[in-house]
C-alpha positions in Angstrom: -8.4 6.1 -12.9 -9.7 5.7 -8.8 -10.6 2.4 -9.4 -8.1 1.3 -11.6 -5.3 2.2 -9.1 -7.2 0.9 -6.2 -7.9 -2.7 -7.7 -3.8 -2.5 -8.9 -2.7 -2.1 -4.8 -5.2 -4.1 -3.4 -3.5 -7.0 -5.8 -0.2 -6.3 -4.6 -1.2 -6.1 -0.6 -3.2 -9.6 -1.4 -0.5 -11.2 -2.9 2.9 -9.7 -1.9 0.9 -9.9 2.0 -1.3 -12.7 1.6 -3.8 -10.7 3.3 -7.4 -12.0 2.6 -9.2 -10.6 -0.6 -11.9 -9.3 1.1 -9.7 -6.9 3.4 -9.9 -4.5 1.8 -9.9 -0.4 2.6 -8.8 2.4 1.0 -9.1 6.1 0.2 -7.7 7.7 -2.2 -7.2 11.8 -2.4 -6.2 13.7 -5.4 -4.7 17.0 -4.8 -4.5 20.0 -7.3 -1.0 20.3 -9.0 -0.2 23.8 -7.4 -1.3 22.0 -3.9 1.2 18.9 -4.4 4.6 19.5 -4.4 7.2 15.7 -5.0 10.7 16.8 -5.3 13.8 14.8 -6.1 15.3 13.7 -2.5 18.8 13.7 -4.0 18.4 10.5 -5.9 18.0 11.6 -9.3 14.8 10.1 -9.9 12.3 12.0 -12.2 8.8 13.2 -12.0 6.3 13.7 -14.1 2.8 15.1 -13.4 1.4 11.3 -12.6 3.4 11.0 -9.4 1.7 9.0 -6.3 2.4 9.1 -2.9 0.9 5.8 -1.4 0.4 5.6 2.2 -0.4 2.4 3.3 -1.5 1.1 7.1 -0.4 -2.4 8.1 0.6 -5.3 10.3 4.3 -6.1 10.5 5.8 -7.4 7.1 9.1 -9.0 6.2 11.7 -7.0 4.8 11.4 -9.9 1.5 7.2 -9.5 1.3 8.1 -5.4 1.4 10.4 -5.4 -1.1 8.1 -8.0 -3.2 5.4 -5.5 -2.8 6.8 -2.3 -4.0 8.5 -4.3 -7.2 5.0 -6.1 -8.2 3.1 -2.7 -7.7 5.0 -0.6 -9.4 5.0 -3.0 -11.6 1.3 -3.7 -12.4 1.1 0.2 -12.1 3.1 0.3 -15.1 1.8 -2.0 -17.4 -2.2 -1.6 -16.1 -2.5 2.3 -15.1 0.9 3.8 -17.6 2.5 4.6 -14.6 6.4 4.5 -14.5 8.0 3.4 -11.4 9.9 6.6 -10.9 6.2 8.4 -9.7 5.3 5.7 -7.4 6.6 6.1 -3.9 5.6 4.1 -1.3 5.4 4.5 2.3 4.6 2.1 4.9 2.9 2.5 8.4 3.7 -0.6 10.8 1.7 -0.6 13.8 0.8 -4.1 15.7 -2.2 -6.2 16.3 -3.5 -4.3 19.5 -3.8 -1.1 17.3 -6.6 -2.5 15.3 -9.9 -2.5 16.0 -12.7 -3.5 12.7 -16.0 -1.9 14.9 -17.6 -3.1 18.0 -15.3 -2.0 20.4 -13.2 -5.3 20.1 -9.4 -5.8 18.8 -10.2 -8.6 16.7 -6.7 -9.5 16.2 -6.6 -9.9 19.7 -9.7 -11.5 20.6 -9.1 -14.2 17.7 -11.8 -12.9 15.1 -9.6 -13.0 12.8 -7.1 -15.0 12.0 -3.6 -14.2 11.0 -2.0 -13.4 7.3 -0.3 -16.0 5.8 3.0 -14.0 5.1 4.6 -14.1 8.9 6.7 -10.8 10.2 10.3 -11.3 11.1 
């Protein structure tokens, strides 16, 4: 299911972030039932043993391209992978462009190699 999942979030980064296709990276890191533990945090939502805990890295986002993002991939995680919503959570790191660098030693956000997304942070 790897690369079903992976192809899933990459489609909602791409178009909830209008990231480029081809920026793409990703791991992803199954743990043993006994070695994951997802309990309710007082909201009443339900688990089941498909639960995922998504992690992902990015630039600053709108609070309307975040919320589109977690509704259109927990969406196409339902209907693609038979994931329901209530084992998808989601959690977003936010760092800036200086804290990127793609290899050679350069920022490339900063040195202009690479342009900007089209969905603009607020």
């Amino acid at each position: 299911m790897g690369d079903h999942l992976a192809q899933r979030c990459h489609d909602a980064v791409v178009d909830a972030f209008g990231v480029p296709r081809r920026d793409r990276y990703q791991i992803i890191h199954e743990h043993e039932a006994s070695h994951f533990r997802a309990l309710d945090t007082g909201l009443g939502i339900a688990r089941t043993g498909k639960f995922l805990l998504l992690e992902i890295t990015s630039r600053p986002r709108s609070r309307e391209a975040k919320l589109a993002f977690y509704s259109k991939l927990t969406l196409a995680l339902k209907d693609r992978c038979d994931i329901a919503s209530s084992d998808v959570m989601i959690s977003l790191l936010i760092n800036s462009d200086e804290d990127w660098s793609f290899g050679l030693g350069k920022a490339q956000f900063l040195t202009g190699e690479l342009g900007t997304s089209t969905e603009r942070p607020q």
